[in-house]
N, C-alpha and C positions, 0 to 999 in steps of 0.2 A: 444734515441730510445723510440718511444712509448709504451705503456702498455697498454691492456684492462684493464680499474679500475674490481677491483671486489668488487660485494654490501656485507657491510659489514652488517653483526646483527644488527646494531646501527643506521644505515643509515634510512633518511627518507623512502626510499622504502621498506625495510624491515620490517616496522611496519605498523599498521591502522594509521587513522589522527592521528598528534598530536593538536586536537583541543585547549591547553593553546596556542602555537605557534601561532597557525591560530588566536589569538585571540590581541593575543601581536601583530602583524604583523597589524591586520585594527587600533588596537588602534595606531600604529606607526605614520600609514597614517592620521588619526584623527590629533594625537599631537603629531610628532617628537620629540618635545623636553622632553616629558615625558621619553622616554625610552636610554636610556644610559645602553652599551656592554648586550645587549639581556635582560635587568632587566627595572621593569617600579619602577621611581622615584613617589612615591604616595606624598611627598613634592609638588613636581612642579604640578603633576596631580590635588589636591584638590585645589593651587593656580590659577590654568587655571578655574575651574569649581565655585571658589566663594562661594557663599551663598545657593550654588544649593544640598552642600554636608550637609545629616542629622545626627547632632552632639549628637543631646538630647537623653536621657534615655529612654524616653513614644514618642513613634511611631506608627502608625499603620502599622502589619508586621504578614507574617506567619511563626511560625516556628516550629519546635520539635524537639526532641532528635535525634540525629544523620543527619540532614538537613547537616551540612557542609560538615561530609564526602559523603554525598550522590552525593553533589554536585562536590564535588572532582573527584569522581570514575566516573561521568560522561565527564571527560576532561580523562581520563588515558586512555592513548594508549593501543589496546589489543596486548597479543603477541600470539595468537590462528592464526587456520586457519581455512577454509573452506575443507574439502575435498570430492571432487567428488563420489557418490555412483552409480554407473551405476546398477547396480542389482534390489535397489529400486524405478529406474524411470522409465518414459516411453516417448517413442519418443526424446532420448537424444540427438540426430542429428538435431530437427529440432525446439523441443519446445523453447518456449518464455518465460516462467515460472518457478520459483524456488520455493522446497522446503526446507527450512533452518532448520534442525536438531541439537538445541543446546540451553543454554539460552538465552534470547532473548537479555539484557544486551550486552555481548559481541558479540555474532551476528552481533547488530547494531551498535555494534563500529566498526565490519570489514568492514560493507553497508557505513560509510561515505565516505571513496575516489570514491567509485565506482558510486554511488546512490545519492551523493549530491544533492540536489535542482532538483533530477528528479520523484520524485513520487506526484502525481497528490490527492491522498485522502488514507488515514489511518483511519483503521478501525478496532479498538479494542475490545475484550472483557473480561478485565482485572478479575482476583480473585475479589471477593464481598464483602471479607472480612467478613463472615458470622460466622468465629470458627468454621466452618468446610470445608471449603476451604483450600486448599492447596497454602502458599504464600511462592516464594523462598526466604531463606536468602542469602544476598551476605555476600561474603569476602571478606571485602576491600582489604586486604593483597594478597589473591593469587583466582580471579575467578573462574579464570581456571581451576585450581586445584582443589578450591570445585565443581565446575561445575561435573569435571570428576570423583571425588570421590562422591556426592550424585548422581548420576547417574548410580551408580554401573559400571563405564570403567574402574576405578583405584582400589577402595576399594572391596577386596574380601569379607566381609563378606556382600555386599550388599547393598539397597541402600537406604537414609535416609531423605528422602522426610517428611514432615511433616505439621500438619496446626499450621495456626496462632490465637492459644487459646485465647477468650476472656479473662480470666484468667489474661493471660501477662499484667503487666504492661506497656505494652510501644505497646500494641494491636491495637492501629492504628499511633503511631511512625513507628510500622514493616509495615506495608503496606506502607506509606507515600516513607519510605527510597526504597522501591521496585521499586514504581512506576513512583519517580522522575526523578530517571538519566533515565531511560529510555524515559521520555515523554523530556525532554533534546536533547536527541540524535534522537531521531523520528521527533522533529522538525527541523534538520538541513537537513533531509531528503525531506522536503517538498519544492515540487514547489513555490514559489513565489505567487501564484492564488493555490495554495493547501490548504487542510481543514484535520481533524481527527473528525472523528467521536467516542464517546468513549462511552457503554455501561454499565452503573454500577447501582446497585438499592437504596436503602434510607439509609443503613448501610455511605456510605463514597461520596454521592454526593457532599455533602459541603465540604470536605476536595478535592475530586476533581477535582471541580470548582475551588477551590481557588490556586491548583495548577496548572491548565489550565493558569489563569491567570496569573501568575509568569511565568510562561513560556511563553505563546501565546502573554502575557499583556489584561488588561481588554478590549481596545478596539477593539481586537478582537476575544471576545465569538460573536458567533452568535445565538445562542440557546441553549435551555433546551428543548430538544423533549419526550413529556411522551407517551410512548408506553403501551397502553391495552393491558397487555402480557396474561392474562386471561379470560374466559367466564366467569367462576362460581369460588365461594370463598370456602375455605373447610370449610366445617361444623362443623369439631372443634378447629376451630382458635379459638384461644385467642385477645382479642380486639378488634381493625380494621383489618381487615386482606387486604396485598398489593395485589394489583391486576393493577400494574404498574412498569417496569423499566423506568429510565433515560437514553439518552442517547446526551450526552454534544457534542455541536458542536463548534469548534474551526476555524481560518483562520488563516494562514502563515500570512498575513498581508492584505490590504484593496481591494487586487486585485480579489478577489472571486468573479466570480459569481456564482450564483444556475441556475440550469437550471428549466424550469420549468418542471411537472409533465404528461405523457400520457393523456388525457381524457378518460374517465372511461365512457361506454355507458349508466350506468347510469344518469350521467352527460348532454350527449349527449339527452337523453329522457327527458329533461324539455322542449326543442324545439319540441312541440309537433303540433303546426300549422303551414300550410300553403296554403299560401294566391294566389297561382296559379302567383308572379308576377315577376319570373326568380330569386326569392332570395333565394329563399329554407326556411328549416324550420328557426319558430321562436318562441319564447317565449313574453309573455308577464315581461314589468318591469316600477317601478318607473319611473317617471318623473320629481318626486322633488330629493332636497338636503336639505341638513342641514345650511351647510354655507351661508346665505342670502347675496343677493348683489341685491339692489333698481332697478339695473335696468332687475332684472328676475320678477320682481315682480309686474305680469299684468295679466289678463284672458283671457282664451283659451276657443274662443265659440265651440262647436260642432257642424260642421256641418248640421246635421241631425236632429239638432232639435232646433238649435239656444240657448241654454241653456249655459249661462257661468260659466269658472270654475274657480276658486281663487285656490294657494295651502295652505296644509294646514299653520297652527300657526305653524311660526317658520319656513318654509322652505320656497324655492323661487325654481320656477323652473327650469329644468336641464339647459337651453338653453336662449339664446336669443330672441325676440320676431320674428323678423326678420327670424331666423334661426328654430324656430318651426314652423312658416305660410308655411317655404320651406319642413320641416317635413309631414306636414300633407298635402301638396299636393302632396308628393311624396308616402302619402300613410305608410309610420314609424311611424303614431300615430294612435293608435286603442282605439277606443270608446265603445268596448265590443259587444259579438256577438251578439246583435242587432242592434246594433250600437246606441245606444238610452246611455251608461252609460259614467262615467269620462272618462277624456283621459289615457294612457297608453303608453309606449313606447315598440315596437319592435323593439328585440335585436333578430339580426338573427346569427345564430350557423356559417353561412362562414364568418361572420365579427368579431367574440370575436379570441382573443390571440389562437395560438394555443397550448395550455397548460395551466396546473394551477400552479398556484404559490403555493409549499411547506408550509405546518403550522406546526405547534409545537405538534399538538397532531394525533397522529395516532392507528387508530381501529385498533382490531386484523381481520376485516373483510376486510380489505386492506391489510396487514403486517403479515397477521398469529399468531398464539398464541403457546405457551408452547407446550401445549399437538396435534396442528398440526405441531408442528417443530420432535417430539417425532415418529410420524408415518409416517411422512418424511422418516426420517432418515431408519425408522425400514423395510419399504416397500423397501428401496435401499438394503439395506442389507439383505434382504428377511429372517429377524428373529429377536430376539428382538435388542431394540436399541442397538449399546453397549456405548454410551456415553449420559454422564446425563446433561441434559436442554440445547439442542442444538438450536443455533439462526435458526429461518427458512428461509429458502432461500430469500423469500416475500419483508422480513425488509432487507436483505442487497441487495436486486433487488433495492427499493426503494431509499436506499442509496447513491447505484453508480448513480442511474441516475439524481438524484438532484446534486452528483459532479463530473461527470465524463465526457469525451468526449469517442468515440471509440477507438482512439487508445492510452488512458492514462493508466499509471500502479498504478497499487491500490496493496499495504501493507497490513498485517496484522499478528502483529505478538505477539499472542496470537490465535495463528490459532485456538488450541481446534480439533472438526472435520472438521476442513475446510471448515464450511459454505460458508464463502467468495469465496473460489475457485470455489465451487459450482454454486455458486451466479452468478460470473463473467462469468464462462462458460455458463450458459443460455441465458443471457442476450445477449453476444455476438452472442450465436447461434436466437437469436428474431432480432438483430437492423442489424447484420452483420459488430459488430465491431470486433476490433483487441486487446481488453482491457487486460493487460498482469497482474500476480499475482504471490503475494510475498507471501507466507506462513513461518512464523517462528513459530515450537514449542519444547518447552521444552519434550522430552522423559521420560515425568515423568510416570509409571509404575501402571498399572490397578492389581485393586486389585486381590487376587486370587479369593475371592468369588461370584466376578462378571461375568455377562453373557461375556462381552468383552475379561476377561482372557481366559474365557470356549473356546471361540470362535477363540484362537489363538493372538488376540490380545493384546502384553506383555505389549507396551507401548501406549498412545496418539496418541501419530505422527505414531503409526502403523495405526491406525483406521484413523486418517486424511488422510492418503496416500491409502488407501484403497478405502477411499470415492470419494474422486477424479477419481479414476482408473475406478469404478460404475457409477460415473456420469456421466464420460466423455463419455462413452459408453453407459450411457441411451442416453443421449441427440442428439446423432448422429443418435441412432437406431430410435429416435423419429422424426427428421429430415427426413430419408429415407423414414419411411412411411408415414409423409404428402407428400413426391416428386412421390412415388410412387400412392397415390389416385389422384393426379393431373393427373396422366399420365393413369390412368385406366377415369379419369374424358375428357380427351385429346379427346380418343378412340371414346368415346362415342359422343362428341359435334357436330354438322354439322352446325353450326352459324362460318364464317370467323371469323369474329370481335371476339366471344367468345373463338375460338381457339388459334387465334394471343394471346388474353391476360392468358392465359394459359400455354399457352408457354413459356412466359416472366415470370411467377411466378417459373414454372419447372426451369426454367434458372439460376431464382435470388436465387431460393432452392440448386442448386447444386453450385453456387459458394459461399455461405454461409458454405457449408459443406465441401469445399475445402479447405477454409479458419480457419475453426474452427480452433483450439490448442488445444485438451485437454489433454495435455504431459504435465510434470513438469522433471526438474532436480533435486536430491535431493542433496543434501551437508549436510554432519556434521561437528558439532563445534569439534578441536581438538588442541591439541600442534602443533607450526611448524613446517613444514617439516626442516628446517634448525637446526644445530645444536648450540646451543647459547654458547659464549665463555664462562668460567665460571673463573674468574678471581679470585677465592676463592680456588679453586681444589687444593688439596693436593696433586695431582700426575698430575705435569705439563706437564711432559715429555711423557705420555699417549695421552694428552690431547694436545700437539703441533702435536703428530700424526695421533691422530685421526680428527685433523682438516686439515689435507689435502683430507679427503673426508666430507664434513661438510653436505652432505643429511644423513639422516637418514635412516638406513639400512632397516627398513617395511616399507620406501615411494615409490611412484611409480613415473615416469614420470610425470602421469595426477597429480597425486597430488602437483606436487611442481609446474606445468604449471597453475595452479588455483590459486594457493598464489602466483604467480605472477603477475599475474592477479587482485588480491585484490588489492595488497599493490602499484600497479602504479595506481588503480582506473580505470580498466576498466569493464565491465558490463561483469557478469557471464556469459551471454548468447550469445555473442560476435559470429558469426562463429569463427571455427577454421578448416583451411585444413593441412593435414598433408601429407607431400612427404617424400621417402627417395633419400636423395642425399649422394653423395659417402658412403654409407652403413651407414648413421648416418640417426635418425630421427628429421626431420622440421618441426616444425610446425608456420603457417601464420595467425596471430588471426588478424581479423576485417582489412580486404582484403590488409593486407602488410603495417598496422601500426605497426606489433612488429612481429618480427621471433624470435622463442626461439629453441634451439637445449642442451637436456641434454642427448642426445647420449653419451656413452664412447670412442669412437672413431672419433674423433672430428679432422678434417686434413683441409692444406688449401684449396683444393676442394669444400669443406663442404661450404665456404664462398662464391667459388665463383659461387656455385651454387644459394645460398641464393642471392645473389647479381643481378646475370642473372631473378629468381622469381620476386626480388622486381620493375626491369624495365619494366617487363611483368604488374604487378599490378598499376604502375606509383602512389603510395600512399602520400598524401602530407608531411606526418613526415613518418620516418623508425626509427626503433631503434632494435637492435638484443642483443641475453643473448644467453650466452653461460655456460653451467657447465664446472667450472672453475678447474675440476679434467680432465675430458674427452678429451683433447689434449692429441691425443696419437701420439707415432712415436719415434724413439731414443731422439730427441731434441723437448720435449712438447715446452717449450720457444719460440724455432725459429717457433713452426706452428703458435703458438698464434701470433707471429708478421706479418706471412703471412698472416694468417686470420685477421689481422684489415687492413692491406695494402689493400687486395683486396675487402674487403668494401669499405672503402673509395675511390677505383678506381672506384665503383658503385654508390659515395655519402653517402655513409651512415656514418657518423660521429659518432652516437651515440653508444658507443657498451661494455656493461658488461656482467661479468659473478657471476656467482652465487657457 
């Protein structure tokens, strides 16, 4: 007689990746013969690879104090979950966007099944590592744990957050060890054609570049971008005083490209002539090059007054001889407004690229500075800021559009106040993309003496959740009213042509704003809803019956329906419909690839309800989970085996319970 399996604690689905597995598994495929009953033979490994393996003493190599465990803890499967907060979100029905409430470490170890190789750009702004910053310690031993205990959820006397003193001996070991596993795990996250942007100042650039590259590989940093974060330097610095961040650009691998840049009407205003001859404006420019080749290398009479020109020593002209006679009779080579001086060429503004190519150094008259990131923030929140040195919206505008397309999702998690989200939602409301956004932060706790406490705000992620909720709702409000001056502009017009295009702007304004998202989901990091065997327990006999109900007595439905979700790797923001069928609740995540039902009263109806839904949706895989307590009825047994029969009278083969 058949059985539903039931997922055990241990089982792959029950936990995040186990990325050493996944790793043992490609090296398999690599070289079979290395691995013997699930162990990899480093004998036969170093015999396959030869001369390639480095033996000596003196190397070039980065390392510090604690690098191996670092490394370690970034392969260790978490045993945490995500749990759904509906209180703290908004638009929980319909948004596309998550906020992740926990540290980011294990966070991102639950994002691998789900999030693999689908995030488009990461964009960081890690601790600075200044000794007075706040940088988390892990525990290798139990994350979690500390997670929950310095966070004040476990430990009553409160919560033990603290920075990382110059002092410490090992003061940038502690940063190093923070920021590895997690730039580890951030990169298994990325697209293929993905990039991270990372934000850090002259304290730990070089330590993390040089981790960039251990992880990313040297060949692919793609930059060192220095951003002019300030106007004016304070007057009683000591030294030089910085008047610059870094912000290190990385690629998944060689498939990147940048987009290029809007033109800025600036820009647009060097074309400042024109010549009445259907080509619009133009600018004047060079005509030589650097690169000399014999056969550019001839004079250009002028017209107008028969006078010929050589280029100067050392360059040769842009073109052909051939191919400039055809230039200046077409009227492309300007002789100056009298026409009497050297040749020139025009470059007309409908013929250059439509965009500019991205560079390394960026004004704060483009990007924004410090103190306009500061009254940003403080005008949103109509009183003073409550978070200190917040990115401005500007810089991460900037950012997405050099890596991003419309409907990519962009990371960040080291949210802080959520600039990012911010960011993302503007933009999307300017292009009318679909750009979706990950906020991960740590709930680390505002001082008491600060405006942010004053103001209600206990932790971070309150004030990042806040700002989003202000933004999302300036930016709509901001939206309404240029649709609505259109449409007072509409009223007014009596030109066809002028109203027809009016129209189409009203139109593309309101399906912008149809479109928008600015909802997020929130989720906190917690222990699993499942109850974990404890094969140590001193009172067995408690513990063989308390594992016939193995959810956890303060978990709810939604919450074990979400770590199920994790741990099969499907994307948090999935739809999900829920029906009841014979008095049990269904729920159909991502249009009848997975039914889950952890009703208590769980009959064969129940299936063959499920069963009848899943031919309505005709979905290419089905798989259903059942709570493996909830078969109720004199003979739980015999429903469980009518409930898989009449699956599989439906097709559906696949079917555990939990």
């Amino acid at each position: 007689m058949q059985k539903i399996n039931k997922i055990n604690p241990q089982d792959p689905e029950a936990k995040s990746a186990d990325l050493i597995a996944d790793n043992i598994q490609k090296l398999k495929q690599l070289f079979p013969e290395v691995v013997a009953e699930g162990k990899i033979d480093f004998t036969v490994l170093q015999d396959i690879l030869g001369e390639e393996i480095e033996t000596g003493e003196e190397y070039y190599r980065f390392t510090w104090a604690g690098k191996a465990r670092a490394r370690q803890e970034a392969h260790k499967p978490s045993t945490g979950t995500l749990r759904p907060c509906r209180e703290d979100s908004k638009h929980w029905d319909t948004t596309q966007n998550l906020y992740l409430e926990g540290d980011n470490l294990e966070v991102l170890k639950l994002l691998q099944k789900s999030y693999a190789n689908k995030i488009k750009m990461i964009y960081i702004d890690p601790p600075y590592n200044t000794g007075k910053d706040f940088v988390y310690k892990d525990n290798y031993k139990d994350n979690l744990g500390n997670y929950l205990e310095q966070t004040g959820q476990v430990d009553a006397e409160g919560r033990k957050l603290s920075t990382n003193s110059d002092s410490d001996g090992r003061y940038h070991s502690n940063w190093l060890n923070m920021i590895y596993p997690r730039l580890r795990l951030a990169r298994n996250l990325l697209s293929e054609d993905g990039v991270i942007f990372m934000s850090i100042d002259d304290n730990e650039v070089e330590n993390l570049k040089k981790v960039g590259n251990e992880v990313f590989g040297e060949e692919n940093f793609v930059a060192n971008i220095v951003w002019h974060k300030r106007y004016a330097a304070s007057n009683d610095a000591k030294g030089i005083p910085s008047m610059h961040d870094h912000i290190l650009l990385f690629q998944k691998t060689l498939m990147f490209n940048r987009n290029l840049l809007p033109r800025t009407d600036k820009q647009n205003s060097l074309y400042k002539y024109d010549s009445n001859d259907g080509k619009g404006r133009w600018r004047s420019d060079n005509l030589t090059v650097k690169t000399v080749s014999e056969s550019y290398l001839y004079k250009i009479t002028n017209p107008n007054t028969g006078e010929d020109y050589s280029p100067t020593q050392g360059r040769c002209w842009l073109t052909s001889e051939e191919r400039m006679k055809l230039w200046i009779d077409e009227g492309r080579v300007f002789f100056g407004q009298k026409g009497d001086g050297a040749p020139q060429l025009k470059r007309y503004l409908s013929e250059v690229q439509d965009g500019v190519i991205p560079n390394s150094l960026w004004s704060y008259e483009e990007v924004g500075h410090t103190d306009s990131s500061r009254k940003e923030l403080k005008s949103l929140f109509e009183t003073s800021a409550p978070f200190d040195n917040p990115k401005p919206t500007k810089l991460i505008d900037k950012v997405c559009r050099i890596a991003t397309d419309k409907n990519d999702i962009i990371l960040d998690f080291f949210s802080g106040s959520a600039t990012t989200a911010h960011a993302v939602m503007k933009l999307n409301a300017e292009d009318g993309g679909q750009r979706k956004h990950i906020q991960v932060q740590l709930p680390e706790a505002t001082e008491e003496k600060s405006e942010a406490y004053k103001a209600g705000y206990k932790t971070i992620a309150d004030i990042g959740k806040e700002r989003i909720r202000r933004a999302g709702e300036k930016i709509v409000s901001e939206k309404l009213k240029e649709k609505s001056e259109k449409e007072a502009a509409l009223k007014k017009e009596k030109d066809a042509d002028k109203q027809k295009a009016l129209q189409a702007e009203i139109d593309q304004l309101q399906n912008t704003i149809n479109k928008l998202d600015i909802g997020f989901k929130v989720f906190k990091l917690d222990t699993s809803n499942i109850k974990a065997w404890d094969g140590e327990s001193k009172d067995l006999e408690a513990q063989l019956f308390d594992a016939i109900e193995n959810i956890k007595a303060d978990r709810t439905e939604e919450d074990v329906l979400y770590e199920i979700l994790l741990k099969y790797g499907l994307d948090l923001t999935l739809p999900i419909e829920e029906k009841t069928i014979a008095d049990a609740q269904v729920y159909c995540i991502g249009a009848g690839a997975m039914f889950i039902c952890l009703s208590e009263n769980i009959t064969a109806p129940v299936a063959t309800g499920i069963g009848q839904w899943k031919e309505e949706l005709e979905p290419e895989i089905c798989r259903v989970i059942f709570r493996d307590s909830g078969f109720s009825g004199t003979n739980p047994d015999a429903e469980k085996t009518n409930a898989l029969q009449e699956l599989k009278r439906f097709g559906v083969s696949e079917v555990r319970s939990i």
